[in-house]
C-alpha positions as CSV (number, residue, x, y, z in Angstrom):
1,X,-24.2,-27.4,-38.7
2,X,-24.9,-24.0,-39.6
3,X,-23.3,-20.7,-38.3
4,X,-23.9,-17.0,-38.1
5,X,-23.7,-14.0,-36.5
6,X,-25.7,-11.7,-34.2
7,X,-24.1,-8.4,-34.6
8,X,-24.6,-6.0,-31.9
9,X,-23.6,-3.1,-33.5
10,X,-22.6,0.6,-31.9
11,X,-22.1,4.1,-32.2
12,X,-18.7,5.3,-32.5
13,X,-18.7,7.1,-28.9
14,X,-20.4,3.9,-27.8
15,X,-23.2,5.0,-26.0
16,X,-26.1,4.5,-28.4
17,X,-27.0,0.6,-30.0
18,X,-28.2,0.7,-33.6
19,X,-30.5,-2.1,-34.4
20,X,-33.5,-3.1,-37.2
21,X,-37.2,-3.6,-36.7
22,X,-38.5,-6.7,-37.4
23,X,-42.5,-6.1,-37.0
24,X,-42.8,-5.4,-32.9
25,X,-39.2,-6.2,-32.5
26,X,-35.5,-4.3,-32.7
27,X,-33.1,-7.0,-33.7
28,X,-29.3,-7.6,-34.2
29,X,-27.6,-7.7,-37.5
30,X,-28.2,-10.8,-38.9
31,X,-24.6,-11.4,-40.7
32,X,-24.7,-15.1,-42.5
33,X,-21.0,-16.4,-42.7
34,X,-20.6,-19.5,-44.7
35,X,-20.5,-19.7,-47.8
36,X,-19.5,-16.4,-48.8
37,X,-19.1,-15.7,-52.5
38,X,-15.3,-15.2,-53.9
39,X,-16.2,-11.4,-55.1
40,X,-16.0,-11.0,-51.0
41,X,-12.1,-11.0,-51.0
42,X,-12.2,-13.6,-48.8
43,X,-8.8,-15.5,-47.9
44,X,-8.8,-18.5,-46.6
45,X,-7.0,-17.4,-43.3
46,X,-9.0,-14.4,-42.6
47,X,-10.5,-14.0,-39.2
48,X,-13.8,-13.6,-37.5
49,X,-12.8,-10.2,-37.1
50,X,-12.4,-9.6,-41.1
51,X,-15.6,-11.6,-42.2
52,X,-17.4,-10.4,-39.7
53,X,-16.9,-6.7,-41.0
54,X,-16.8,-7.6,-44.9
55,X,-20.5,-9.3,-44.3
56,X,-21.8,-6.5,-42.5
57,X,-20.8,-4.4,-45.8
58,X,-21.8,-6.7,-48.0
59,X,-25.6,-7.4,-46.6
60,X,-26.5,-4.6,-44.4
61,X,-23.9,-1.4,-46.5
62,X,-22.4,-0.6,-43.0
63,X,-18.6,0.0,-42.2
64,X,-17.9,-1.3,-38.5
65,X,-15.0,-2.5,-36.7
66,X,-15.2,-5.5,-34.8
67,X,-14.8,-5.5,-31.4
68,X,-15.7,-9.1,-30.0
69,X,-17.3,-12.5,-29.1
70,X,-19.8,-11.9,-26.4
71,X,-21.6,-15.2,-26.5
72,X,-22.2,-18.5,-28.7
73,X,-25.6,-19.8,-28.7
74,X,-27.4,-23.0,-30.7
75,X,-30.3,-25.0,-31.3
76,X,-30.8,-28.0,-32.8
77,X,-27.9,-27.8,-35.8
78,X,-28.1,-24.0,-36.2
79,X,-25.6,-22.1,-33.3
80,X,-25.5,-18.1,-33.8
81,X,-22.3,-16.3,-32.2
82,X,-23.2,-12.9,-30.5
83,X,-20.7,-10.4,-31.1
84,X,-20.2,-6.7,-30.9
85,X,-18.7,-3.7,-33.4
86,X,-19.0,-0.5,-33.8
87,X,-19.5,2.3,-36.4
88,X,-16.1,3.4,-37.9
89,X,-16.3,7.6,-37.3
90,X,-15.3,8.2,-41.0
91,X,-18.2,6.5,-42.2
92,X,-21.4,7.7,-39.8
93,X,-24.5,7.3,-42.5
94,X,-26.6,4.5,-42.1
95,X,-27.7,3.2,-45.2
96,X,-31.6,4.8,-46.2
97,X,-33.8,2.3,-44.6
98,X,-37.1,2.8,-42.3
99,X,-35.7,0.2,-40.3
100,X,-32.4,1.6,-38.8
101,X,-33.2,2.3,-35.0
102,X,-30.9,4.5,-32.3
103,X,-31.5,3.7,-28.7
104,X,-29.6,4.8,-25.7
105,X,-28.6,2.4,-23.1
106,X,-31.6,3.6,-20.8
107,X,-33.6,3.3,-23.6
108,X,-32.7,-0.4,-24.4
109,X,-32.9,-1.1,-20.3
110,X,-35.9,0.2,-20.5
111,X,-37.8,-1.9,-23.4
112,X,-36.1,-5.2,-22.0
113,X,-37.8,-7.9,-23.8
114,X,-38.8,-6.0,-27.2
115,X,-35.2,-5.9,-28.0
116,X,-32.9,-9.4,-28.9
117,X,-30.0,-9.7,-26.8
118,X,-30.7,-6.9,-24.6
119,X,-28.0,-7.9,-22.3
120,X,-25.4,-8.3,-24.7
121,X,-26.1,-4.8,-25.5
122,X,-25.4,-3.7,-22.4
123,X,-22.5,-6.0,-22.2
124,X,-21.1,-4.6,-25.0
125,X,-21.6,-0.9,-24.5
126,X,-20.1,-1.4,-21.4
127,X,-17.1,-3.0,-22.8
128,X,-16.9,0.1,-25.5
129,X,-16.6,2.3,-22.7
130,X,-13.9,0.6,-20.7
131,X,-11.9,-0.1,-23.7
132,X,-12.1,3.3,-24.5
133,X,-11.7,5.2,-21.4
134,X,-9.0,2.7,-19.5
135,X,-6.0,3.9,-22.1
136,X,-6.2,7.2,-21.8
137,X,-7.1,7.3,-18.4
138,X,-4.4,5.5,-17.3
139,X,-2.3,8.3,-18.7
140,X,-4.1,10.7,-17.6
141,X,-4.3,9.6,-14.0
142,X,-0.2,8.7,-13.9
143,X,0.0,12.6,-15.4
144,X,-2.2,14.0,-12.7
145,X,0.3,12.1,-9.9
146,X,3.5,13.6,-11.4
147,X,2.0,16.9,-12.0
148,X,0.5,16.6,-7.9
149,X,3.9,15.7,-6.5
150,X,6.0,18.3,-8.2
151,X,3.8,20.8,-7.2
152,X,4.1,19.7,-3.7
153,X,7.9,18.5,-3.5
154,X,8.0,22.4,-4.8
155,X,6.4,24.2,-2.4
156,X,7.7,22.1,0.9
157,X,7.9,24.4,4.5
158,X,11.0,23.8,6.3
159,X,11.1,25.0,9.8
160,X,14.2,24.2,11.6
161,X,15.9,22.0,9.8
162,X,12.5,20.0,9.4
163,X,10.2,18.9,6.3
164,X,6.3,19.8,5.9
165,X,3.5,21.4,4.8
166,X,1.2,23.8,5.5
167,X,-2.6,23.7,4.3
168,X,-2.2,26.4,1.5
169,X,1.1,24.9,0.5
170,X,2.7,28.5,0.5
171,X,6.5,27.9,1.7
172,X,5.9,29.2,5.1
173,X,5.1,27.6,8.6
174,X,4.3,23.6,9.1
175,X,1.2,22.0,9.8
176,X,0.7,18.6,11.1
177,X,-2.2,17.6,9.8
178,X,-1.3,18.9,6.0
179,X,1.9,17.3,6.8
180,X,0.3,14.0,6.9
181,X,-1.9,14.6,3.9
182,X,1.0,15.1,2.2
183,X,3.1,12.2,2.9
184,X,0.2,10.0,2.2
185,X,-0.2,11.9,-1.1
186,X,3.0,11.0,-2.2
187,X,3.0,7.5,-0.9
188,X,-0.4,6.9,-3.0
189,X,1.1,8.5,-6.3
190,X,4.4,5.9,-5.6
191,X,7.1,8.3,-5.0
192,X,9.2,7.5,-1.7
193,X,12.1,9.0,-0.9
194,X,13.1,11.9,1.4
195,X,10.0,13.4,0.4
196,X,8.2,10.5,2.9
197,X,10.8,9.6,5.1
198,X,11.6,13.4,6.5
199,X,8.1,14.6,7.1
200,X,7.4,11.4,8.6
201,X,10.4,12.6,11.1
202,X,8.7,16.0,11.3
203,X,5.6,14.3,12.6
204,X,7.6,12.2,15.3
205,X,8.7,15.5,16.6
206,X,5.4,17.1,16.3
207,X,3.8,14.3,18.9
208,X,2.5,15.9,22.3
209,X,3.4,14.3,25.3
210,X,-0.3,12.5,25.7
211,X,0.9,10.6,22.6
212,X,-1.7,12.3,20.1
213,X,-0.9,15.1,17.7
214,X,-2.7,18.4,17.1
215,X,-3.6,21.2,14.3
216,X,-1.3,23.9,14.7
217,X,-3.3,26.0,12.1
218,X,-7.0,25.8,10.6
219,X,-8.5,26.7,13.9
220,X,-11.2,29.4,14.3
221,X,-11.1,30.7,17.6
222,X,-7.8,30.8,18.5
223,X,-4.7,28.3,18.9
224,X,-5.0,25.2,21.1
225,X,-2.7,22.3,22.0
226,X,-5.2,19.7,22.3
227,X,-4.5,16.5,20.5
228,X,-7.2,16.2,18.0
229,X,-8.5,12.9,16.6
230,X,-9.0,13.7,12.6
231,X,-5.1,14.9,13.2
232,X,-3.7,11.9,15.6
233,X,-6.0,9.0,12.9
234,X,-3.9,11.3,9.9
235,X,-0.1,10.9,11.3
236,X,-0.2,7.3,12.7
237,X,-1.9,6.4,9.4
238,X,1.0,8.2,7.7
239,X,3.9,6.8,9.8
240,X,2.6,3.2,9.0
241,X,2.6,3.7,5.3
242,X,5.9,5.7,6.1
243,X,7.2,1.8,7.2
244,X,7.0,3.1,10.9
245,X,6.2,-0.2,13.0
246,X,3.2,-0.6,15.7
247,X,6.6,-1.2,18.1
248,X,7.7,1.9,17.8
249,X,7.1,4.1,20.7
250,X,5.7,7.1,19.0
251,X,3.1,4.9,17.1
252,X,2.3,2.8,20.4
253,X,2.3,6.3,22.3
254,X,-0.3,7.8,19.6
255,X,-2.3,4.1,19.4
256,X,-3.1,4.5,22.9
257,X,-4.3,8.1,22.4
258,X,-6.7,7.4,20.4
259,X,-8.5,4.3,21.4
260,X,-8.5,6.5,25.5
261,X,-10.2,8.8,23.5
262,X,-13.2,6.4,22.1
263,X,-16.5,7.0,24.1
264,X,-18.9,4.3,25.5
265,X,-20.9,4.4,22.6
266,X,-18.1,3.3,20.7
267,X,-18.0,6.4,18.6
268,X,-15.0,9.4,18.8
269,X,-15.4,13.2,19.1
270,X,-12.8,15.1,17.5
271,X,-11.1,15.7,21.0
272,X,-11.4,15.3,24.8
273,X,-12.9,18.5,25.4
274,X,-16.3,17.3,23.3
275,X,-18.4,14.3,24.2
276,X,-20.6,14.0,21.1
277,X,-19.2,11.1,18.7
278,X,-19.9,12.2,14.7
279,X,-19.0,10.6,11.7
280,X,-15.7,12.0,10.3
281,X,-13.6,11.4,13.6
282,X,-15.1,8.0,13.8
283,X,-14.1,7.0,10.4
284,X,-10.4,8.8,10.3
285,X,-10.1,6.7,14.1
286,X,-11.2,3.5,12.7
287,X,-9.3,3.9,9.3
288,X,-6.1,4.1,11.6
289,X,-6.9,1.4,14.0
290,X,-7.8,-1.1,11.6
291,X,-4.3,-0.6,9.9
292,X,-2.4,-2.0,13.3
293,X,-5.4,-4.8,13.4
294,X,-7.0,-3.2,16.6
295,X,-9.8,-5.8,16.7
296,X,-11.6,-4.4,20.1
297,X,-11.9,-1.0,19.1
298,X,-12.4,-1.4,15.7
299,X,-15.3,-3.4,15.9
300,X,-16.9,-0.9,18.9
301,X,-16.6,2.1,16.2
302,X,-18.1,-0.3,13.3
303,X,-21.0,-0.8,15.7
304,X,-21.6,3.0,16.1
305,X,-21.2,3.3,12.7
306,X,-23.6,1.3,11.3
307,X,-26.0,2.4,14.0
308,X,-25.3,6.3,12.3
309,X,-26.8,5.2,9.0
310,X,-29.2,7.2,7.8
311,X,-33.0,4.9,6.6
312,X,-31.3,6.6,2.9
313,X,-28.0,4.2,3.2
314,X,-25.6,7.2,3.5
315,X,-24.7,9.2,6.5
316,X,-24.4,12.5,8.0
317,X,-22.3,14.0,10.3
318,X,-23.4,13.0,13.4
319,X,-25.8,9.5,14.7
320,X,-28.9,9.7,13.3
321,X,-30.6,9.0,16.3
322,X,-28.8,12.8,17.9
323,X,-29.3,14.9,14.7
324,X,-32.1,13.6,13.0
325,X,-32.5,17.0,10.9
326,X,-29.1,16.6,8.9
327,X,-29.8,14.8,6.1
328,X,-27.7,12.5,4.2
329,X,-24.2,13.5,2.6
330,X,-22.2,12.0,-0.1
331,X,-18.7,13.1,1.5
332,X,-19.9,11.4,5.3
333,X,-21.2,8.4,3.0
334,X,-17.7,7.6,1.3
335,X,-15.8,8.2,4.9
336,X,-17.8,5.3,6.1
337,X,-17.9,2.9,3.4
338,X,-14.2,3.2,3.5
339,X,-14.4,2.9,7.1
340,X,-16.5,-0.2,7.4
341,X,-14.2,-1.5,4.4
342,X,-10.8,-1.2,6.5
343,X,-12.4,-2.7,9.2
344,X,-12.5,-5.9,6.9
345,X,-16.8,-5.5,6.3
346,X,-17.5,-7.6,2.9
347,X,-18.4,-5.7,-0.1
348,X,-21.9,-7.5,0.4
349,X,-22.4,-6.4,3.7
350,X,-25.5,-4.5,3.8
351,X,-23.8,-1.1,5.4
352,X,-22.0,-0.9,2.5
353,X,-24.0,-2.1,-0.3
354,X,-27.1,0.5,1.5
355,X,-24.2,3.0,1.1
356,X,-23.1,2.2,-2.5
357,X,-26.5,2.5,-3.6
358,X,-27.0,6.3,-2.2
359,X,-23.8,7.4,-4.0
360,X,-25.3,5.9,-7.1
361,X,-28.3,7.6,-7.2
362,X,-26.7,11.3,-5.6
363,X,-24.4,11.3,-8.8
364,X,-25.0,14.1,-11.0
365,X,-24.2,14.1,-14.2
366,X,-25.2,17.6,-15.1
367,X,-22.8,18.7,-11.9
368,X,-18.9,20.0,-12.5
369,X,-18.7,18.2,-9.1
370,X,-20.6,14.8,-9.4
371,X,-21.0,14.4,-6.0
372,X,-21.5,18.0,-3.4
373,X,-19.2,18.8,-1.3
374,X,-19.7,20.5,1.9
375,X,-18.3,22.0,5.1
376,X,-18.0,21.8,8.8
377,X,-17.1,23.6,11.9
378,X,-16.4,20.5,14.6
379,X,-15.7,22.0,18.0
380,X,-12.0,21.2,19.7
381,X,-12.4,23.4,22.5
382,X,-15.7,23.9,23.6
383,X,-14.9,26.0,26.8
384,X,-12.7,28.3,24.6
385,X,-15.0,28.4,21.6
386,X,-12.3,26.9,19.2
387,X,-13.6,25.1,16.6
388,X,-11.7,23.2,13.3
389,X,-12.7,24.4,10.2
390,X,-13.5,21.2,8.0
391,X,-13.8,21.2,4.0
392,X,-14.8,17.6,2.8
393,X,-13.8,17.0,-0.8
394,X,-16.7,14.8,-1.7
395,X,-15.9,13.4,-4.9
396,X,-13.0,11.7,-4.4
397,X,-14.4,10.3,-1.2
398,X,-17.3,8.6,-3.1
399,X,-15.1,7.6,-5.8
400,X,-12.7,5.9,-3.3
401,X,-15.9,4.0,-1.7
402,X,-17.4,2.9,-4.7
403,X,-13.5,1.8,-5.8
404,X,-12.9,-0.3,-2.6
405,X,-16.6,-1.4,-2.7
406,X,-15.8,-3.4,-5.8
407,X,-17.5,-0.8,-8.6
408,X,-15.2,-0.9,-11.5
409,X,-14.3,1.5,-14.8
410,X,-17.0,-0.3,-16.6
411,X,-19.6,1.5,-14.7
412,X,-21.1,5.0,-15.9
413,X,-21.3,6.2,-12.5
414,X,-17.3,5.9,-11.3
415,X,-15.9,6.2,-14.9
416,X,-17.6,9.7,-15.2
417,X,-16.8,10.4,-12.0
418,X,-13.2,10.1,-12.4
419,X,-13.1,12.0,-15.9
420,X,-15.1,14.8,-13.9
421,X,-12.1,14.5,-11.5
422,X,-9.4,14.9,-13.5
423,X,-11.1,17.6,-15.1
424,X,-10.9,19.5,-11.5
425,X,-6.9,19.5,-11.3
426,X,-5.5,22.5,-12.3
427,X,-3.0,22.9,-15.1
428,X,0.0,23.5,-12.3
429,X,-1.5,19.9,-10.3
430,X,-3.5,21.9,-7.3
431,X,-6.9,20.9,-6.9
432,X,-10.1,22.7,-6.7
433,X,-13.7,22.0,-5.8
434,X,-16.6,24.3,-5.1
435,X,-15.1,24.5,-1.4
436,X,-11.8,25.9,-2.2
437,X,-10.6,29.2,-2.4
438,X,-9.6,30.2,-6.0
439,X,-6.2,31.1,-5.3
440,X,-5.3,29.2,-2.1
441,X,-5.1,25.8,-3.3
442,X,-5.6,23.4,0.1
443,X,-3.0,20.0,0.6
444,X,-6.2,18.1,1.6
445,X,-7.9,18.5,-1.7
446,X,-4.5,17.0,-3.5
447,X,-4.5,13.9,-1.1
448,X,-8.0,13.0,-1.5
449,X,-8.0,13.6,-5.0
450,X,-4.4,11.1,-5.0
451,X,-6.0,8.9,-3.1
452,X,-9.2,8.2,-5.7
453,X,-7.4,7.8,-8.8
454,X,-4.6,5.4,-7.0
455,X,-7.6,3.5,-5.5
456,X,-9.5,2.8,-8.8
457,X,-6.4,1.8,-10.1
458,X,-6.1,-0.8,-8.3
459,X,-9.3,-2.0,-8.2
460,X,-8.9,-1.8,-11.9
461,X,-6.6,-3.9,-11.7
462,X,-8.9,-7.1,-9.8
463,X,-10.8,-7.5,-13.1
464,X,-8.9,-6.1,-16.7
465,X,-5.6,-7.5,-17.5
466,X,-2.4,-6.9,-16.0
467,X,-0.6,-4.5,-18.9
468,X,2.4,-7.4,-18.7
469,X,0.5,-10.1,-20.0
470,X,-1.6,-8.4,-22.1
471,X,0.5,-9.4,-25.6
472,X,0.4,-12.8,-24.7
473,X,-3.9,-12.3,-24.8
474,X,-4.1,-10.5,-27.5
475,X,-1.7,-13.2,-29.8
476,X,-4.4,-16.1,-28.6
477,X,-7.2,-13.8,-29.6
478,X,-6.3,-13.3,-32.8
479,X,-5.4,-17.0,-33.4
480,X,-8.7,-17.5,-31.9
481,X,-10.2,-15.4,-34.0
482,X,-8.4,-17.2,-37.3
483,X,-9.2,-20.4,-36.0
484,X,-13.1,-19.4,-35.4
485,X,-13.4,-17.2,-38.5
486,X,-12.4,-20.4,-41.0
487,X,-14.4,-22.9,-39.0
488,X,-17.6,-20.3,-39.4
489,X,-17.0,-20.1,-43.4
490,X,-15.9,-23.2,-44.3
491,X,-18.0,-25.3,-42.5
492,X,-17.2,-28.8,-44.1
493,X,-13.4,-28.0,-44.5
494,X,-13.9,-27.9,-40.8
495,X,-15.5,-31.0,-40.4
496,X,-12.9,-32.7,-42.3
497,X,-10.4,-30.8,-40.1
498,X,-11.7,-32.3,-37.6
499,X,-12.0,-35.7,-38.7
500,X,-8.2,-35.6,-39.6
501,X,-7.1,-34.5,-35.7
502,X,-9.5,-37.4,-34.6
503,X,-7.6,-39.8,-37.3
504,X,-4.1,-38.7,-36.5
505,X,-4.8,-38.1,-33.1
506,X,-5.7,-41.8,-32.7
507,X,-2.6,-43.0,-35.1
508,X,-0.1,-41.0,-32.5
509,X,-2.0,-43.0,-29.6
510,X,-1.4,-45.9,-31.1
511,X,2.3,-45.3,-31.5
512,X,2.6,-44.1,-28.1
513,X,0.6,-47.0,-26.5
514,X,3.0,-49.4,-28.4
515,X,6.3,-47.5,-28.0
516,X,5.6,-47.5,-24.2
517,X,4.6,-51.3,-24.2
518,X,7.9,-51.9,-26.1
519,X,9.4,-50.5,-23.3
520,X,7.5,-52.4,-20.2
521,X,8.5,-55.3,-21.9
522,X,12.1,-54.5,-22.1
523,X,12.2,-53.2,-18.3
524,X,10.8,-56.4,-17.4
525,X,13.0,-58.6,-19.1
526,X,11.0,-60.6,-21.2
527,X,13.3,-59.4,-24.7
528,X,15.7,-61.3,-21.9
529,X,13.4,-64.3,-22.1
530,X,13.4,-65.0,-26.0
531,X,17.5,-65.9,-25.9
532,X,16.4,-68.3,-22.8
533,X,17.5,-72.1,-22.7
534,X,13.7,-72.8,-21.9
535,X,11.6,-73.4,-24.7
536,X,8.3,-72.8,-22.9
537,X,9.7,-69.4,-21.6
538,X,10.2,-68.3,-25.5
539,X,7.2,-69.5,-26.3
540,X,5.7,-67.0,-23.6
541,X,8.4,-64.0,-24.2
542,X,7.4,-64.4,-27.7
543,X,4.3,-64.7,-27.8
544,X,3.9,-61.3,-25.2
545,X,6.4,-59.7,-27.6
546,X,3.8,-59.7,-30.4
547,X,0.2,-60.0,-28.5
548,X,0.8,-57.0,-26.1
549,X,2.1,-54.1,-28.8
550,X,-0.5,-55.7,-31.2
551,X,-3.2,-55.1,-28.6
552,X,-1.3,-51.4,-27.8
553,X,-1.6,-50.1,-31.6
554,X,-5.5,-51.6,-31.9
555,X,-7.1,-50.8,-28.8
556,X,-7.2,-46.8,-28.8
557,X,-8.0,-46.7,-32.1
558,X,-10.9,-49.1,-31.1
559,X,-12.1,-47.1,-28.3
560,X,-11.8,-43.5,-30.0
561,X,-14.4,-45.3,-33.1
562,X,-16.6,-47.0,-30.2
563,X,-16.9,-43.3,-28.6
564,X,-17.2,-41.8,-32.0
565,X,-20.2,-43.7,-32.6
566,X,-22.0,-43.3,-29.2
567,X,-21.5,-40.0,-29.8
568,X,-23.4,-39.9,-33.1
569,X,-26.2,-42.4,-31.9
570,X,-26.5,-40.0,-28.9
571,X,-26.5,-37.4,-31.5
572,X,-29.2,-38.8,-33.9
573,X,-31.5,-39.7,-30.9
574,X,-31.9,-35.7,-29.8
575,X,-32.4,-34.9,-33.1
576,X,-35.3,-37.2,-33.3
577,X,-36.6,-36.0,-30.0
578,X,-36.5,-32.8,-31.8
579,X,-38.7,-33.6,-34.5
């Protein structure tokens, strides 16, 4: 049987395929293995990986490194492997030859059957760009945590012996709701410690005596007491990942706040002094709820929810069916997919795959920010004209949807959209997006961004390789690799191989089968039988002293030829049905 190679080869950055016409078609490399001359350098334990590359060379005057097996594919006797490499950087030229082609990935999507393998080539350029991106965004992302928490462990508010923050993270009063954001930033970047456990004291303290909590700054208007929902969802959310316990008064006290406040629609306002459910205090209440498994009211603000979507899959501030004129928006979209997420929704659930799908197609690549962000004013206090003046971070949000929604680094969409992320921390680890003032860097805009990265992360970690077991993965893939690359070039040497193992594999079989029968015959005490004073008893131990081991060595060996046979006869009679 004959074997070769379909190389899918790439550009260095990976996102361009470079292929050969072949009259109407773009094809593969065609690399031929076996048989390679001695002036190759080959060695006898070289690799896939090496003969891959010195073929390549050799026939086609390329330099690429191997990357991997995608697929293994045959016909009759012939069986091609598919695998993937890309154009070393030092060496970019292509060799002069008409039929060198350079297609983008839209491009290859978008000639589908002209091109061989077209799905391999999107396999592989995807696995270019995960390979690629994960290392260094891994560091990157870990880098952007430390450099987040200093800056807030640095610029903590103390009032009174207590721990906080304030919105523009400036030293001087407390806020509750930045106070929140905080601790929840730190908990998503893994630091613990005093840090968590003494703002989450701070917010205790902060509770009013209906049980919810409210903004003490951020208002436009004027002060108000009034617990507010966005703020109550933030601190009980907090407390829980603070360790705090659905037991615990405060967090019973502020769990009963906040479902009084739902309205018969099933929706929330952002307090009791409005009666108009929207989106963002729906999704904060629901977030919270669903962490304490709040089944009734959970499922009551799922129900609104999904009646808020918009015909577009996303969603805007308020229902759709009470402001039809507000169009879609990728911050209210992410709020909800998470939302309908933490309520336990599948990732197929049609909500959310509607939703997905309108933060795929709002991403712009051309953008600083991929996705817009945008801004509210939600009343509090209607009768007193105070309103709370919302900013919604809209990136992070949509990565964190797409993340949870089960979209991983290998996509263009999220893995640009975190790059484009990290890109919008500043070199002291604030945060900025196009709603942000330039020199009063907002708490809010550090948790959301915290809470992205963290989240795709760990949905990174669902489908690649935990880092601890990754040595063990790559030592089988390179034995792999030997063991494929000699087969592939030394076709009959592998035969014979394999004819050997099937040779000594049957010998050891043999030996076992009689070794163990040497033993059933000792642990039933026939050896016993052969010193008995009955002569027809030794004639029977000795005759099952010799039959049964005899029968023990011949019989596997026996069986493995009988299969070994079928097997060609089955063999032979496809080939013929061939012809």
């Amino acid at each position: 049987m004959t074997t070769g190679v379909d190389l899918i080869l790439l550009a260095p950055e990976g996102d361009r395929v470079v292929l050969r016409a072949e009259g109407s078609r773009l094809v593969c490399l065609r690399l031929e293995l076996a048989g390679l001359p001695d002036d190759t350098g080959r060695r006898p334990d070289d690799g896939i990986d090496t003969l891959v590359e010195r073929t390549a060379a050799r026939e086609f005057g390329v330099d690429v490194a191997f990357m991997g097996l995608l697929a293994y594919e045959h016909t009759g006797d012939t069986g091609r492997l598919v695998a993937a490499a890309v154009l070393r950087p030092e060496r970019l030229a292509l060799p002069h030859d008409a039929r060198w082609r350079t297609l983008s990935v839209a491009e290859v999507c978008n000639r589908g059957a002209d091109i061989e393998h077209a799905a391999h080539l999107v396999t592989a350029v995807r696995w270019h760009r995960a390979a690629s991106g994960a290392a260094e965004l891994s560091t990157a992302i870990r880098r952007a945590f430390d450099t987040s928490i200093a800056y807030l462990d640095s610029h903590l508010s103390t009032e009174d012996g207590r721990w906080g923050w304030n919105q523009w993270q400036d030293g001087r009063s407390i806020g509750i709701l930045s106070t929140a954001e905080a601790v929840l930033a730190h908990i998503h970047a893994g630091a613990q410690g005093e840090f968590v456990s003494r703002p989450a004291q701070t917010l205790a303290a902060e509770q009013n005596p209906d049980g919810g909590w409210r903004v003490r700054s951020s208002l436009i208007g004027g002060m108000s007491s009034l617990s507010i929902t966005e703020s109550t969802a933030a601190c009980l959310t907090a407390l829980r990942e603070a360790g705090w316990s659905h037991t615990d008064s405060v967090v019973t006290k502020g769990i009963a706040w906040l479902e009084e406040q739902q309205r018969p629609d099933g929706g929330w306002a952002s307090s009791a002094e409005d009666s108009q459910s929207m989106v963002f205090p729906t999704t904060a209440a629901i977030r919270a709820l669903a962490g304490f498994h709040r089944v009734d009211s959970v499922s009551r603000g799922v129900s609104w929810l999904r009646h808020a979507q918009c015909p577009d899959g996303g969603w805007g501030a308020s229902a759709r069916a009470t402001d039809s004129a507000r169009p879609s928006s990728p911050a209210y979209t992410g709020y909800a997919i998470v939302a309908l997420l933490a309520a336990r929704s599948p990732e197929t659930d049609t909500a959310v795959v509607a939703g997905c799908d309108y933060l795929v197609e709002t991403f712009d690549a051309l953008r600083e920010e991929p996705w817009e962000s945008t801004t509210a004013n939600t009343p509090v206090d209607p009768g007193r004209s105070i309103r709370m003046d919302y900013r919604h971070f809209a990136t992070p949000w949509a990565l964190t949807a797409l993340s949870l929604a089960g979209h991983d680094l290998d996509e263009a969409v999220v893995l640009d959209g975190v790059r484009r992320l990290l890109a919008l921390q500043q070199p002291n680890g604030t945060w900025r997006c196009s709603v942000t003032a330039p020199d009063s860097p907002p708490v809010w805009a550090t948790h959301d961004a915290v809470l992205a990265l963290r989240t795709v992360l760990r949905a990174s970690t669902r489908t690649l390789v935990p880092v601890a077991v990754d040595q063990y993965v790559q030592q089988d893939r390179r034995v792999m690799q030997a063991y494929l690359g000699r087969v592939v070039a030394q076709p009959s040497d592998g035969a014979a191989a394999g004819g050997r193992i099937g040779r000594v594999g049957a010998v050891w079989l043999s030996a076992l089968t009689v070794a163990v029968t040497m033993l059933g015959l000792w642990q039933g005490g026939v050896f016993e039988q052969l010193q008995s004073s009955s002569g027809m008893r030794q004639v029977l131990a000795a005759a099952a002293s010799i039959m049964l081991p005899v029968a023990g060595a011949t019989v596997p060996a026996v069986l493995i030829e009988e299969h070994r046979l079928r097997r060609g006869r089955r063999s032979a009679d496809r080939r013929q049905d061939g012809d």
